[in-house]
N, C-alpha and C positions, 0 to 999 in steps of 0.2 A: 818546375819542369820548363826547359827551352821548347820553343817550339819553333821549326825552323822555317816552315811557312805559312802565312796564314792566307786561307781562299775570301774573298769578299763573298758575303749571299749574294743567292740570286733571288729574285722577285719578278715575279710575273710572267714565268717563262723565259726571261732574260739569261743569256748563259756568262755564266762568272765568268769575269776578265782574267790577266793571265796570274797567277799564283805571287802574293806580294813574301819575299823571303824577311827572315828580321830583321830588324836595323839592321846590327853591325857589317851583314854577309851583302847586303843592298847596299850601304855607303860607301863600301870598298873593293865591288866588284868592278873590273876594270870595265864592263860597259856603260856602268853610271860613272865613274868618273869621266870618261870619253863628254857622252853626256852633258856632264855640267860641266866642262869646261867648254864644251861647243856653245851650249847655255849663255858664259860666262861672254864670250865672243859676242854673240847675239846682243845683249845688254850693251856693253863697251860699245859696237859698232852702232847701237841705236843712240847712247849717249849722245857721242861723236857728229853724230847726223843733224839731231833737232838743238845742239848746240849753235852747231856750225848754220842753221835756218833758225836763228835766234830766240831761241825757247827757255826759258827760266825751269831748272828742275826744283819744284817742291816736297818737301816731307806729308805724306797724307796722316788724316789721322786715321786712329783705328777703330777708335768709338766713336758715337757722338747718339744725341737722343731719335734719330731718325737716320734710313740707311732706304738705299736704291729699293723701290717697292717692288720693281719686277724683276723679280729673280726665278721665273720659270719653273715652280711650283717647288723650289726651295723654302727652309723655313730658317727663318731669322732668329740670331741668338741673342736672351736678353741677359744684361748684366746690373747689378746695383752699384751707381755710381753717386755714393755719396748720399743713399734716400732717393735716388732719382734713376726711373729704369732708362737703361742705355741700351743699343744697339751696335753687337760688331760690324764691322762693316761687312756689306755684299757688294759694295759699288763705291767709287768714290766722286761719281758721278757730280752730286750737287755740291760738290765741295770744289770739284775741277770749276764749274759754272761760279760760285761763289769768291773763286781765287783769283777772277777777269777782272776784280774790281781793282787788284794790285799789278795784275802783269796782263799782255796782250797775247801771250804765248805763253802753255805752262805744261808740262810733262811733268810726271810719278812713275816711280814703280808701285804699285800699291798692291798691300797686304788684302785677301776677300776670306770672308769667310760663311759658306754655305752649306745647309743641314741640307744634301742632295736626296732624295728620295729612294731609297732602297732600288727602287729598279736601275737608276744609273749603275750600279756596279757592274753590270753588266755590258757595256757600251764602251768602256776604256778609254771614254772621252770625260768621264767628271772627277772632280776633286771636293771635298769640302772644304780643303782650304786652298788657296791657289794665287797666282799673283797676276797683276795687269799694266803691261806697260799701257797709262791711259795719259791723253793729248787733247788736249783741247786748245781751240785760239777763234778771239772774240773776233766778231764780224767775218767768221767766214761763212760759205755754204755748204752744202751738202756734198756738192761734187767739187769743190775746195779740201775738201777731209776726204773725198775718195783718192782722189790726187793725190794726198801728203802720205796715208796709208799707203799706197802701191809703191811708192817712190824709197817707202821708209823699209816696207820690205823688203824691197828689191837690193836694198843696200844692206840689209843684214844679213841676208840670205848669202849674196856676193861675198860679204866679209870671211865672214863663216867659210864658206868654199875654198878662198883663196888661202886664208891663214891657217887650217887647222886639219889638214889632210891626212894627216896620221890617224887623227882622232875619227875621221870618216871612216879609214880604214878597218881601224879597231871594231864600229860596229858594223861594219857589212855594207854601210848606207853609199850605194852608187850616187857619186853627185850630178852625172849625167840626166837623173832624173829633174832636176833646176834646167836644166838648158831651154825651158819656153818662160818659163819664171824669171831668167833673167835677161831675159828680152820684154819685158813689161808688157802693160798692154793688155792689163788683165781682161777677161771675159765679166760682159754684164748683162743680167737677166733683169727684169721684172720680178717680184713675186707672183704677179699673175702666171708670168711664163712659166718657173716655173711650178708650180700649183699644173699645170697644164702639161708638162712635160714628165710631171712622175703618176700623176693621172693615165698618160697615156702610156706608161711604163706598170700600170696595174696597182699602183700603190697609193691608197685613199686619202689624201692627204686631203686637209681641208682648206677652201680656200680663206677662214676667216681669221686664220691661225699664225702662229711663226712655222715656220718651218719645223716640221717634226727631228727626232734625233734619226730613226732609217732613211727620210727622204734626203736628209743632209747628204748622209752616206753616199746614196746612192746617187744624188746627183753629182757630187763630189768624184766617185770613180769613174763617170763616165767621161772626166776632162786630165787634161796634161798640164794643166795649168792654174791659179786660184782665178778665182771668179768673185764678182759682186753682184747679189741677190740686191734688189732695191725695192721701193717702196711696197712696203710692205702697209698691209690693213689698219685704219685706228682701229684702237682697241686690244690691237695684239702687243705694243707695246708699252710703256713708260707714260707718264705724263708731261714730261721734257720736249718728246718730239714732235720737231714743228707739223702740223699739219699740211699740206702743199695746197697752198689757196690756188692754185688752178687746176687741181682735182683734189675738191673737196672730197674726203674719204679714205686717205693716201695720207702714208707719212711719208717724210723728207730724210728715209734714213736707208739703213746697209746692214750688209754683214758681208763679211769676206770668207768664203769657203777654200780651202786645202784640195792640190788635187789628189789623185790617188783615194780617194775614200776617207779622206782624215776629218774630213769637216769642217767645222764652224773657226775660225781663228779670232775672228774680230768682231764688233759691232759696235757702230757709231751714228751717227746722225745729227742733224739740223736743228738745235733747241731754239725751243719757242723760250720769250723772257716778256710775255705778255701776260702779264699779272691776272686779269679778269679770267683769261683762255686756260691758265695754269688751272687755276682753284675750278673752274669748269671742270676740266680734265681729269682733276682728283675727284672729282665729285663721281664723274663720269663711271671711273675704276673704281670705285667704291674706298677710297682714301680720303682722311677725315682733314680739311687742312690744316686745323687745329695743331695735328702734331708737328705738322712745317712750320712752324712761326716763323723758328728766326731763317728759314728760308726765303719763305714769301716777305719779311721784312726789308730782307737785302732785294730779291726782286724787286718789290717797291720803292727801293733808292735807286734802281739801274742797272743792277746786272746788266750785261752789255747781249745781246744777242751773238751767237756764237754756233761753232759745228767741233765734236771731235767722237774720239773712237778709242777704245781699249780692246789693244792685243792680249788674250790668253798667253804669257810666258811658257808653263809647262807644255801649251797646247803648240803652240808654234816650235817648240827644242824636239819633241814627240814625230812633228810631222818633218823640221827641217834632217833629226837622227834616223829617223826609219823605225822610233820603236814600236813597239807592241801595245802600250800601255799608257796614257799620260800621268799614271803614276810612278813610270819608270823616268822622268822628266824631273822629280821632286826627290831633294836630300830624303827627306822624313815626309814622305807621301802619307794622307790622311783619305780613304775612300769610305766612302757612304757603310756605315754598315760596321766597320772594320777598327778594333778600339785598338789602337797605335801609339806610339811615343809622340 
């Protein structure tokens, strides 16, 4: 028996995102083609960009015996490679850091893949499998990679607008809504600030925390334009990011929010490539370094200190078409919960 569409659960009082139809009636409906060709723009005009800011594209991989540990209470998928348990990837994070030892500038598109937890299906912002346009380039800083990010969307965003009008059409998406987005210049908060601002909007956010998935939201609908949340709490994030030695307690990192309510686009930050500070930091998180070897190896020879950032694909085609769903953003969408092609 066909079934023609399937609902993701819900969990936790979470109400199910919008109705995923089957393959063939999803790949062929003229709003996901609109879609992934606006998609399809998006990528071209980003190629185009960090080429032309002389960036070397690499092939990431998709295994390897260790994968990005903070994946926001996702769970990691093992596979047997050879006698030996592997890891698909959820980050290609240490491999971007590891790839500074051959080029000074490196961009991917990279495959992720995350076992999201049942209540995401609800929120129309998670995927379990999804893709990252991810950047990274050695010796820069924090507000080095804020800069390249704002710069990089502002020109794909433009792209998109300029060349693909029909397709904007096709879904409804007014592009009038980019008119302060493509004036740059994006909005920058604190994590303090905002921890404080949705605080005083009634919603309990804590301050030790990332940014929850409603505060996102709602701080997100309350601007006209994407914004940069910063320095957020150790502890909340990765091992990678650099501490900010002049406020001890404070990482040297970001995320880029969507306005309109769409949320989270990006997250990057300032790596630390201090060997001693690293295997602290794992320690810290409760990560064993044992299973970094050949990471901490290569730090050991010099990983070069570095800042970069990975854009969500689907999340950014979702916010730039006006859909519903960030699974209406993916050919063969895969949501939490929901057993798929």
């Amino acid at each position: 028996m066909t079934t023609d569409r399937l609902t993701p659960p819900a969990a936790d009082g979470a109400a199910p995102s919008a109705p995923i139809p089957d393959p063939g009636r999803h790949l062929t409906a003229p709003a996901t083609r609109s879609a992934l060709r606006i998609q399809q723009q998006l990528l071209s005009s980003a190629r185009e960009f960090l080429r032309g800011e002389g960036f070397t594209e690499l092939l990431p991989p998709v295994i390897g015996p260790v994968t990005d540990p903070g994946s926001r209470g996702s769970k990691q998928v093992d596979i047997d490679f050879y006698g030996h348990r592997y890891k698909l990837m959820t980050s290609a994070i240490l491999y971007k850091q590891a790839s500074l030892l051959a080029f000074d500038r490196i961009f991917c598109v990279a495959p992720n893949v995350r076992l999201e937890p049942l209540e995401t299906a609800g929120t129309n912002r998670h995927l379990a499998e999804f893709h990252q346009l991810d950047v990274e380039v050695a010796g820069a800083s924090r507000d080095d990679a804020v800069a390249l990010a704002e710069r990089l969307v502002v020109h794909m965003v433009d792209s998109a607008v300029r060349t693909m009008p029909k397709d904007f059409a096709e879904l409804g998406r007014d592009t009038d809504a980019f008119a302060e987005l493509l004036k740059g210049s994006f909005g920058r908060m604190r994590h303090a600030e905002a921890v404080a601002e949705l605080r005083d909007a009634g919603h309990p956010q804590s301050p030790d925390a990332e940014l929850d998935w409603t505060g996102e939201a709602l701080l997100s609908a309350r601007r006209d334009r994407p914004f940069f949340v910063t320095d957020y709490p150790k502890g909340s994030r990765g091992f990678y990011d650099l501490e900010d030695p002049a406020r001890p307690g404070f990482l040297k990192n970001f995320d880029l929010l969507a306005a309109e309510g769409y949320g989270e686009l990006c997250s990057g930050s300032q790596r630390t490539n201090d060997y001693a500070e690293i295997v602290t930091r794992m320690r810290e998180t409760g990560e064993n370094p044992q299973k970094y070897r050949w990471y901490l190896d290569l730090v050991r020879e010099g990983v070069p200190g570095s800042a970069g950032f990975g854009i969500g694909v689907e999340r950014l085609t979702r916010y730039v078409t006006g859909l519903d769903a960030v699974w209406q953003a993916s050919a063969f969408p895969k949501v939490a919960g929901v057993v798929s092609p």
